[in-house]
Residue frames as a rotation matrix with the C-alpha (Angstrom) as fourth column:
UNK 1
-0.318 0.109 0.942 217.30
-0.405 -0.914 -0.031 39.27
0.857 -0.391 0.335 61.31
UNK 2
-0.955 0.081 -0.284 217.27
0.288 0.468 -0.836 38.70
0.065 -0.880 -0.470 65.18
UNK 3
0.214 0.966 0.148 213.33
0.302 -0.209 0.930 38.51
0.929 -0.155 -0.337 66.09
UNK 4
0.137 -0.032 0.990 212.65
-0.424 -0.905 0.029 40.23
0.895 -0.423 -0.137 69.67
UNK 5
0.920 0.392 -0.024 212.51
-0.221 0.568 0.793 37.55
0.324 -0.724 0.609 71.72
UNK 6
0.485 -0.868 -0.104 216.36
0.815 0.492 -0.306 36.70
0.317 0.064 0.946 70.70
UNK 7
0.238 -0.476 0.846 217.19
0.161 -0.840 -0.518 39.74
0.958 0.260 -0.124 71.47
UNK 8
0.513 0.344 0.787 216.24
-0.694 -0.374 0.616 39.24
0.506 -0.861 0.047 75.33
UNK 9
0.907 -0.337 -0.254 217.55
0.366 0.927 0.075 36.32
0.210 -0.161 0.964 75.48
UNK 10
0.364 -0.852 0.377 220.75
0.602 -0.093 -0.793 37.88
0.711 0.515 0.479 74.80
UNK 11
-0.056 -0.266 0.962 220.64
-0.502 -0.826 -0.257 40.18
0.863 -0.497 -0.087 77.53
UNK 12
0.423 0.368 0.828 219.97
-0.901 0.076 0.426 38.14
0.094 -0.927 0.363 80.12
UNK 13
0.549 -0.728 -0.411 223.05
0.335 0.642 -0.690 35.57
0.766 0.241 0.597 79.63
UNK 14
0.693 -0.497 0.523 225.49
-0.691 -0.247 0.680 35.02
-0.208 -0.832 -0.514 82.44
UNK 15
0.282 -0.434 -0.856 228.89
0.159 0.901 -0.404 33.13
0.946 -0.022 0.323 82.37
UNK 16
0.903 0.173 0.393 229.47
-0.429 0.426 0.797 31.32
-0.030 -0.888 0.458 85.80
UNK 17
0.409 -0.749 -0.522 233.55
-0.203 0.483 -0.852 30.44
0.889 0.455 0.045 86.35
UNK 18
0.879 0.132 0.459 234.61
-0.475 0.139 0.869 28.64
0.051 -0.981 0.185 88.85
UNK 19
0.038 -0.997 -0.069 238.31
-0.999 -0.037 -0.020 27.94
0.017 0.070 -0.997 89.78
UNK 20
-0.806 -0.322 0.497 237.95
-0.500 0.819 -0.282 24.70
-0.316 -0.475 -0.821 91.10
UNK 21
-0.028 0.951 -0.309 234.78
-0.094 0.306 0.948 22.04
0.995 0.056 0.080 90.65
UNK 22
-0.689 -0.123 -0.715 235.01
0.696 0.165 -0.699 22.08
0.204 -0.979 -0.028 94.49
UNK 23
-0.920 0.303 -0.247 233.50
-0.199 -0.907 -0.370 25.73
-0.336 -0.292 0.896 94.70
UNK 24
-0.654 0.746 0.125 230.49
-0.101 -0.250 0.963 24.19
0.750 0.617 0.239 93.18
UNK 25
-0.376 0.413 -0.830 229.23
0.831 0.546 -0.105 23.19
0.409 -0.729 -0.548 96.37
UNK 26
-0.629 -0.210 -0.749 229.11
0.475 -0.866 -0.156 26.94
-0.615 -0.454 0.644 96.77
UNK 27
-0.687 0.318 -0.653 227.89
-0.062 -0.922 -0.383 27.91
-0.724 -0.223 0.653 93.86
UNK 28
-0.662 0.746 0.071 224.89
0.733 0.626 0.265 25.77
0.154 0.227 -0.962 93.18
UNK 29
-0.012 0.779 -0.627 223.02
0.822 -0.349 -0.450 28.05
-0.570 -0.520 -0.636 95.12
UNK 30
-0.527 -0.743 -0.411 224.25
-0.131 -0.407 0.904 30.74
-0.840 0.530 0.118 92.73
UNK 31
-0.971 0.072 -0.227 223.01
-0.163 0.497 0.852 28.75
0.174 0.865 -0.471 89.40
UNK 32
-0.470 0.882 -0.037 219.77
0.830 0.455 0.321 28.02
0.300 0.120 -0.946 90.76
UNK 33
0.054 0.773 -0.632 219.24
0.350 -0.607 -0.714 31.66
-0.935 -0.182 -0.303 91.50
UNK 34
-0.867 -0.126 -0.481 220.24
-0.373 -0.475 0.797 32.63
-0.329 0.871 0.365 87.88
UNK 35
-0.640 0.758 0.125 217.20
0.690 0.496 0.527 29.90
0.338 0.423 -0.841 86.88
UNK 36
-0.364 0.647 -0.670 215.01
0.795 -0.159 -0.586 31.52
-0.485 -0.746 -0.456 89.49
UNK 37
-0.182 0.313 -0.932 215.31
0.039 -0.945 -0.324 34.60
-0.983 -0.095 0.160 87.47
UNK 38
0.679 0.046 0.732 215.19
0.674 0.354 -0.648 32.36
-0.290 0.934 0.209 83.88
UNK 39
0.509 -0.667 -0.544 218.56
-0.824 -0.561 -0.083 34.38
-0.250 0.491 -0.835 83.09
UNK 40
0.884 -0.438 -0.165 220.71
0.289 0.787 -0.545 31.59
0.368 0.434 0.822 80.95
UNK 41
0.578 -0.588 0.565 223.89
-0.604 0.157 0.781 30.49
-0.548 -0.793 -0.265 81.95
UNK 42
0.507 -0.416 -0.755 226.98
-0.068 0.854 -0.515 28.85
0.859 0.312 0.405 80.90
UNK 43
0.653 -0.248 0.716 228.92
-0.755 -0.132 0.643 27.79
-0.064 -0.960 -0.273 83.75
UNK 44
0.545 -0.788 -0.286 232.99
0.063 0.379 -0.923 26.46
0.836 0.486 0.256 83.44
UNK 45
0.613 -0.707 -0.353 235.67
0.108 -0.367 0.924 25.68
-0.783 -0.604 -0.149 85.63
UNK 46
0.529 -0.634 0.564 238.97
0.355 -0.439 -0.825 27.47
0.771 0.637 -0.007 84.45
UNK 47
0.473 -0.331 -0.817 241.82
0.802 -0.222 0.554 28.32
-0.365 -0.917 0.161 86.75
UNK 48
0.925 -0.200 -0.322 243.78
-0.265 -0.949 -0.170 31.51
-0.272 0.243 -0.931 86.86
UNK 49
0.206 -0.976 0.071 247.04
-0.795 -0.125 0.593 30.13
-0.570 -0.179 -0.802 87.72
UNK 50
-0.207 -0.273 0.939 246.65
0.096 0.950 0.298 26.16
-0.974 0.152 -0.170 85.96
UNK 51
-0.222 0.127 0.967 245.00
0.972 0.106 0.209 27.14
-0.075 0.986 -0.147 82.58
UNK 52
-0.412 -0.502 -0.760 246.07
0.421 -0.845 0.329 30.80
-0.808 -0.185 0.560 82.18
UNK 53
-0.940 -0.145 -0.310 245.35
-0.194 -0.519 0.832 30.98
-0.282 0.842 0.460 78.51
UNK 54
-0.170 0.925 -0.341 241.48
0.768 0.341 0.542 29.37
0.617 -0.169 -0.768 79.02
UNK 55
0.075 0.433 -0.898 240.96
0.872 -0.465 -0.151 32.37
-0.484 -0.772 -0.412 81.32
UNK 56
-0.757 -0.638 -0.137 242.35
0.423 -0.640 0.642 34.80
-0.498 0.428 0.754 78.84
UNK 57
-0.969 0.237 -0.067 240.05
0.011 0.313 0.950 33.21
0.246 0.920 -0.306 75.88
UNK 58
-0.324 0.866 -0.381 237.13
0.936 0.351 0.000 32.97
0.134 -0.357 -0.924 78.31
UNK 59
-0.237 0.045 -0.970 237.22
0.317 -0.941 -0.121 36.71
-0.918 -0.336 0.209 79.41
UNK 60
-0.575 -0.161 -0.802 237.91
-0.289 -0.877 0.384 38.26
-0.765 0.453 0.458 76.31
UNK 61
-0.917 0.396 0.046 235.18
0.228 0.425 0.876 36.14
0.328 0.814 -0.480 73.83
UNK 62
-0.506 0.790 -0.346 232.16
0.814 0.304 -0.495 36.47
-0.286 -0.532 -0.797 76.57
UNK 63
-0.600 -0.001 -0.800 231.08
-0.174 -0.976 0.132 39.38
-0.781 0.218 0.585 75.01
UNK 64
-0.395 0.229 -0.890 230.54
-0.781 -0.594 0.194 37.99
-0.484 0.772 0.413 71.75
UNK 65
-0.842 0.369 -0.393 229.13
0.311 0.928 0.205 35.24
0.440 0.051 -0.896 73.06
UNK 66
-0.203 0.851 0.484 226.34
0.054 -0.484 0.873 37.32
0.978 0.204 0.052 74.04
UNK 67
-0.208 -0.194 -0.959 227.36
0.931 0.261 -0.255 37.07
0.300 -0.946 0.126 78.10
UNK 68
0.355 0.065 0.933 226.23
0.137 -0.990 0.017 40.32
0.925 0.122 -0.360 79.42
UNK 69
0.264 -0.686 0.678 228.46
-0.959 -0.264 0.107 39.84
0.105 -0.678 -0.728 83.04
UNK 70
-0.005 -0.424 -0.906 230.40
-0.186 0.890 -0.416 37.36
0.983 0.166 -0.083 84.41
UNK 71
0.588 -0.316 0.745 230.58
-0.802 -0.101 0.589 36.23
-0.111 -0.943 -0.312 87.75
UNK 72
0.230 -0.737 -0.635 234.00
-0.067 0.639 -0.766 34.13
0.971 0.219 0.097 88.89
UNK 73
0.855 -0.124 0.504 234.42
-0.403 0.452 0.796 32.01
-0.327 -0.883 0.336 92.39
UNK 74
0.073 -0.723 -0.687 237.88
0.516 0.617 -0.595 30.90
0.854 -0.310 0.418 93.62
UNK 75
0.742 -0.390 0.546 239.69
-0.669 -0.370 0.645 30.97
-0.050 -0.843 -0.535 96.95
UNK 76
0.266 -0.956 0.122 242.87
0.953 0.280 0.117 30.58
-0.146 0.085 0.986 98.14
UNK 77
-0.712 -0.646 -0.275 245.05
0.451 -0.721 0.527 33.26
-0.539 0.251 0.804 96.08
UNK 78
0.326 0.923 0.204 241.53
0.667 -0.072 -0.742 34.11
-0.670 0.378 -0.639 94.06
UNK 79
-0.779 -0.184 -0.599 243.32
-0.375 -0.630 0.680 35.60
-0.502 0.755 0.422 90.91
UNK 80
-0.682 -0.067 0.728 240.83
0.631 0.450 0.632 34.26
-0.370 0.890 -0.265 88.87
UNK 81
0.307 0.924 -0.228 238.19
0.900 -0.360 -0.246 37.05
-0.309 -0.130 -0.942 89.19
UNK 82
0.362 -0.368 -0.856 240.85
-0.132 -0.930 0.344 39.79
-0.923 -0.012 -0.385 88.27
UNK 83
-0.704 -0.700 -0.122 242.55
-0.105 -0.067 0.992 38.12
-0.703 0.711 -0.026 85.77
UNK 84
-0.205 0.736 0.645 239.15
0.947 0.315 -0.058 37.60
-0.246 0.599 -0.762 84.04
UNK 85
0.536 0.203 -0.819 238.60
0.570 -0.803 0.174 41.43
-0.623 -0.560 -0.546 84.71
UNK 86
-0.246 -0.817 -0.522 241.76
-0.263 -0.462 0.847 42.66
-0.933 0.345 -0.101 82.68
UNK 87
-0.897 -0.022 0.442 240.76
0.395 0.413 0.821 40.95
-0.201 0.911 -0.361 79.79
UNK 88
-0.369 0.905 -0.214 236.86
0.914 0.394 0.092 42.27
0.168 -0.162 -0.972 79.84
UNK 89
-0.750 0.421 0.510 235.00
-0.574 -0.798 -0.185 45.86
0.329 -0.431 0.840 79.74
UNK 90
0.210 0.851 -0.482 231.93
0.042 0.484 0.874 43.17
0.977 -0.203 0.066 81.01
UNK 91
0.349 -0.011 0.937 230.82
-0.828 -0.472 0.303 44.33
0.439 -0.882 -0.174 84.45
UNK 92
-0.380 -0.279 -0.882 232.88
0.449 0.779 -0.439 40.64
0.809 -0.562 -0.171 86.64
UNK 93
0.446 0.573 0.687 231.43
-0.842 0.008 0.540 39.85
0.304 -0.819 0.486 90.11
UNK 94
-0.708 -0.697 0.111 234.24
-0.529 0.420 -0.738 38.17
0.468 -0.581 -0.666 92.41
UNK 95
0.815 0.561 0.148 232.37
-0.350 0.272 0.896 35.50
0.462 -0.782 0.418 94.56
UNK 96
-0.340 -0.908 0.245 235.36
-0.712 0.078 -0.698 34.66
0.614 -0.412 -0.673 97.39
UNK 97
0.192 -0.039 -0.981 235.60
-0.395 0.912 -0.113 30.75
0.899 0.409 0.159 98.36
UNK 98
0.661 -0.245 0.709 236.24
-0.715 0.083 0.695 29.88
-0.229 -0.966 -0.120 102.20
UNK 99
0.415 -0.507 -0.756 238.86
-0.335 0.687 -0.645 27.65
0.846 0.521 0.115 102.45
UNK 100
0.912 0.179 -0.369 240.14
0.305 0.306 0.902 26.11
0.275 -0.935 0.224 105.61
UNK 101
0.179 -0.828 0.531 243.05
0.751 -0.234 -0.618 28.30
0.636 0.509 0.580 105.86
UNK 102
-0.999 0.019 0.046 242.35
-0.029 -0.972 -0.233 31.50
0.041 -0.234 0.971 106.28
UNK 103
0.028 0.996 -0.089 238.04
0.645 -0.086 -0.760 30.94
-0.764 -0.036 -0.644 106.39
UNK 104
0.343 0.558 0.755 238.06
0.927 -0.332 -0.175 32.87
0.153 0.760 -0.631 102.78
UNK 105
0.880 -0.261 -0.397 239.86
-0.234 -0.965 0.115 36.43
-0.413 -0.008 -0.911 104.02
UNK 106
-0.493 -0.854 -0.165 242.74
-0.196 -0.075 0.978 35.64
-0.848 0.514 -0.130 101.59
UNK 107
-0.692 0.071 0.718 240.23
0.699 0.312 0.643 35.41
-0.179 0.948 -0.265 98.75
UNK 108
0.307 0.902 -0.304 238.00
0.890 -0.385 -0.245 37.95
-0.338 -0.195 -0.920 99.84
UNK 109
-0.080 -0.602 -0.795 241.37
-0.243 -0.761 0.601 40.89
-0.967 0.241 -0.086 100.36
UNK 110
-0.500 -0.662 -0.558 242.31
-0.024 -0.634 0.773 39.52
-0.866 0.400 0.301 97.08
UNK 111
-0.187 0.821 0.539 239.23
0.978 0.210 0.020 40.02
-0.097 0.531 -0.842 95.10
UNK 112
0.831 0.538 -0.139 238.40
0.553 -0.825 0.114 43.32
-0.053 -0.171 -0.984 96.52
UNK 113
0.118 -0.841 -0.528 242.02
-0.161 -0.541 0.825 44.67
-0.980 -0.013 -0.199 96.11
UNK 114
0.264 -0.254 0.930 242.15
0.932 0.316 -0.178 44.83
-0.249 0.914 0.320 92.99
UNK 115
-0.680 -0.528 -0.509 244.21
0.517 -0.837 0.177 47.83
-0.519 -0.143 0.843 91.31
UNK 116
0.079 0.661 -0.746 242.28
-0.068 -0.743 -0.666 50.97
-0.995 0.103 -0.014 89.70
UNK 117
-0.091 0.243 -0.966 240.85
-0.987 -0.152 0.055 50.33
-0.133 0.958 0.254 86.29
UNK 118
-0.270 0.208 -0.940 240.25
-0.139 0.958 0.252 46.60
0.953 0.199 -0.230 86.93
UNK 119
-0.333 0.543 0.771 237.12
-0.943 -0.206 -0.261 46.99
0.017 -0.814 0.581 88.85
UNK 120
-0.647 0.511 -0.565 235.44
0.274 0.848 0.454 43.25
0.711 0.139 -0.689 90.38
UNK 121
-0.158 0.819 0.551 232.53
-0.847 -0.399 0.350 43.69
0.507 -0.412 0.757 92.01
UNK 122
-0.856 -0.413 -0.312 233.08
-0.231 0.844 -0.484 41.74
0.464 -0.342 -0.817 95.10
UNK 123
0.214 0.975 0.065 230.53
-0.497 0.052 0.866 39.56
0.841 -0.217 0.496 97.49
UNK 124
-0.155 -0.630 0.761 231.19
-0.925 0.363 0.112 38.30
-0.346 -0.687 -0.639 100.85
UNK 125
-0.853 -0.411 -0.323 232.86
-0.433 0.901 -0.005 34.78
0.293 0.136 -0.947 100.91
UNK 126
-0.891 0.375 0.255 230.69
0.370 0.927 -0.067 31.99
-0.261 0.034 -0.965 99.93
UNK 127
-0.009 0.955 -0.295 227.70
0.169 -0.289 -0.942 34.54
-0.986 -0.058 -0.158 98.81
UNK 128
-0.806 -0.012 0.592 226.95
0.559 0.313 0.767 33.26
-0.195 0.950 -0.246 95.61
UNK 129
-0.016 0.999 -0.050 223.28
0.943 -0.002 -0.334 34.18
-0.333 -0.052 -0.941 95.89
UNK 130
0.282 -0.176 -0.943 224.53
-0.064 -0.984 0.165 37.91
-0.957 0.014 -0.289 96.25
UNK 131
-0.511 -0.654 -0.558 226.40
-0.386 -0.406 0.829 37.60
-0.768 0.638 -0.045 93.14
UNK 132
-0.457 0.639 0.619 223.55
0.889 0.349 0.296 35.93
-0.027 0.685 -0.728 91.03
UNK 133
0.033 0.993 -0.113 221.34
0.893 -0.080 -0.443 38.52
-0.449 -0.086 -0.889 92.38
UNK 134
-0.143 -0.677 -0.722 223.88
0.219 -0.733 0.644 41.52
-0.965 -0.066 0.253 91.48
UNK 135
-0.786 -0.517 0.339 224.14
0.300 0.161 0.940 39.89
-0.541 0.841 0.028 88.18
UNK 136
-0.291 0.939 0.185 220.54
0.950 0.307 -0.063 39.98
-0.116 0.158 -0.981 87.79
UNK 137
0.304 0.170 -0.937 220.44
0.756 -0.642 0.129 43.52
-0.580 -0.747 -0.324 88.77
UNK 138
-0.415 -0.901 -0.125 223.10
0.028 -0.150 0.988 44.43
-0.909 0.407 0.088 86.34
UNK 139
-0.931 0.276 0.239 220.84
0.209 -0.135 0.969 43.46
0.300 0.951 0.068 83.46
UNK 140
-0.421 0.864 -0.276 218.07
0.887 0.330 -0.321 44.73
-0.186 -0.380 -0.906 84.45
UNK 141
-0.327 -0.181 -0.927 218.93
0.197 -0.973 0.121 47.90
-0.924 -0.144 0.354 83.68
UNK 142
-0.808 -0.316 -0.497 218.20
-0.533 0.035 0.845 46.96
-0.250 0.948 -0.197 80.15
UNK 143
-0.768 0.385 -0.512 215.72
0.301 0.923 0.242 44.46
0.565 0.032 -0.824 81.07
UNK 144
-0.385 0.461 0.800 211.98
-0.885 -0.431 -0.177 45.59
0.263 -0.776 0.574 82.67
UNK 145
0.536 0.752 -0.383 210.89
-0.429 0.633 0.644 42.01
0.727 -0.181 0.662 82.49
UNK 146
-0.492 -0.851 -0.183 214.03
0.382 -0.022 -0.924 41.58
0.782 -0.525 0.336 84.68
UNK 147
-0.674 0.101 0.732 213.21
-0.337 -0.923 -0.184 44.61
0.657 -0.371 0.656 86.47
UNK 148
0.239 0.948 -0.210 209.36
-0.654 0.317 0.687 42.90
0.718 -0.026 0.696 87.38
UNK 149
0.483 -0.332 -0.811 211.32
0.227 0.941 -0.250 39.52
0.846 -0.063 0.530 88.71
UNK 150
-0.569 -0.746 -0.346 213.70
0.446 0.074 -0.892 41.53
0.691 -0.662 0.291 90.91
UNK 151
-0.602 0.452 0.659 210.80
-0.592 -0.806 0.011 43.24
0.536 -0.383 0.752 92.72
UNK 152
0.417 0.672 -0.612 209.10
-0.256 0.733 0.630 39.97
0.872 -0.106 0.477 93.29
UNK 153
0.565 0.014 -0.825 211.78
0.395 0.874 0.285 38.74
0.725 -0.487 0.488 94.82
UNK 154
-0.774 -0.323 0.544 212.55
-0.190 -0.702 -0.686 41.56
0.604 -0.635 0.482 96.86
UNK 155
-0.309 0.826 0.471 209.25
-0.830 -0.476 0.292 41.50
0.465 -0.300 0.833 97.89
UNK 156
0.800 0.113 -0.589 209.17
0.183 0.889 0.420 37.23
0.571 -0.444 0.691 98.82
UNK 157
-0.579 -0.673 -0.460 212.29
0.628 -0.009 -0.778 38.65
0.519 -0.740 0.428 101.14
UNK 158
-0.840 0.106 0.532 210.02
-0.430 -0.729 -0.533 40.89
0.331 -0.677 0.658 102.88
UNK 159
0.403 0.893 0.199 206.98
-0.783 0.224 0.580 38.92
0.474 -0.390 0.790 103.48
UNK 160
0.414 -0.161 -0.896 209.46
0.503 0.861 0.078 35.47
0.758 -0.483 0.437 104.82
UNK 161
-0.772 -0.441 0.457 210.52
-0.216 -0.495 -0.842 38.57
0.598 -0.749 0.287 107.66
UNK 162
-0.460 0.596 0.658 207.50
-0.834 -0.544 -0.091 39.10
0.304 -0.591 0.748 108.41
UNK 163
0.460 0.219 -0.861 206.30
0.081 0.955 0.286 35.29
0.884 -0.201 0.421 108.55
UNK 164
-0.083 -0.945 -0.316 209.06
0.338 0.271 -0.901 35.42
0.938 -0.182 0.297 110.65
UNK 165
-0.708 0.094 0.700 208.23
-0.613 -0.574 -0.542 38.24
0.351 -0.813 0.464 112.92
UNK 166
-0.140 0.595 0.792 205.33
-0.826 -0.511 0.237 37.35
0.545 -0.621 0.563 113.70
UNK 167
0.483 0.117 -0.868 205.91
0.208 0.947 0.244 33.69
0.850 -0.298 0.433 114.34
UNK 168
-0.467 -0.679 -0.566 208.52
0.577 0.251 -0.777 34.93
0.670 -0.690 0.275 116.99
UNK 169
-0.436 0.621 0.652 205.40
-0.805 -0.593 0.026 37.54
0.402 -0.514 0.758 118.38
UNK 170
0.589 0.734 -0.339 203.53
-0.426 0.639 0.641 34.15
0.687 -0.233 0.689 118.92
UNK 171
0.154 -0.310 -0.938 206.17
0.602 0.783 -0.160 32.29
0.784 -0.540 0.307 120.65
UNK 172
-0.767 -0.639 -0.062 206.80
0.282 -0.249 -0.926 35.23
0.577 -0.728 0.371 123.13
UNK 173
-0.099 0.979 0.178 203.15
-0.844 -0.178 0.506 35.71
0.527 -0.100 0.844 123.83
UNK 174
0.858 0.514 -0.007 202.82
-0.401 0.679 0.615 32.03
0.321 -0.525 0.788 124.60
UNK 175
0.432 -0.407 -0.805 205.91
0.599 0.797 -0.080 31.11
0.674 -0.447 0.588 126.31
């Protein structure tokens, strides 16, 4: 029998797929907010288009690996966030890759275009952070010690404004 603690655990599991190991440079920042919120993490590359059937297997098992969303970074053609999507009722969170193409609006369109019944829940290009915090958000619903965590750090975004403000009140005062 699962004791409570395992049970939280379980909710507060993320898998982290990334097309490329390139995108990690992206989405470090990503991973180290999933820590921030002590939500576990497994965290794979897997392409859409090069290993087809490793995106398939990855989608449709996270579940019963105890993943309660997924988030998936690629750019370029970014299929890998959809095709993860189709396979998955788990809630997917598109993070869209800049690339030196197009600056990331050919992974952004095709993230967020996605047809009707294979929702991804998209973030602007290169905003991992967003898509940790989303994720975070996501179980929280389930989760008040969650719940506690995202309020904090709602709240350490509203006091580094105001740091902010008022440093820029000082500098127009004295200059």
């Amino acid at each position: 029998m699962e004791t409570a603690q395992a049970k939280k655990t379980k909710k507060m599991k993320a898998l982290v797929v990334m097309g490329s190991d390139s995108d990690y440079g992206v989405m470090k920042d990503c991973l180290s907010t999933l820590k921030k919120f002590e939500i576990e993490f497994e965290c794979v590359v897997c392409s859409a288009h090069r290993t087809p059937e490793k995106s398939r297997e990855l989608a449709k098992s996270a579940q019963k690996k105890g993943f309660s969303c997924i988030i998936a970074a690629a750019g370029k053609a970014a299929h890998l966030p959809g095709v993860i999507a189709a396979y998955t009722t788990l809630p997917v969170i598109g993070v869209p890759i800049k690339s030196d193409a197009l600056d990331g609006m050919d992974a952004l369109l095709a993230i967020a275009q996605m047809p009707p019944g294979i929702p991804v829940a998209t973030v602007a290009i290169n905003g991992s952070v967003n898509a940790a915090v989303l994720a975070a958000q996501i179980m929280a619903t389930k989760n008040k010690e969650l719940q506690i965590k995202l309020k904090e750090y709602k709240q350490e975004l509203e006091e580094k404004v105001e740091k902010k403000n008022a440093q820029l009140q000082e500098v127009i005062k004295n200059g």
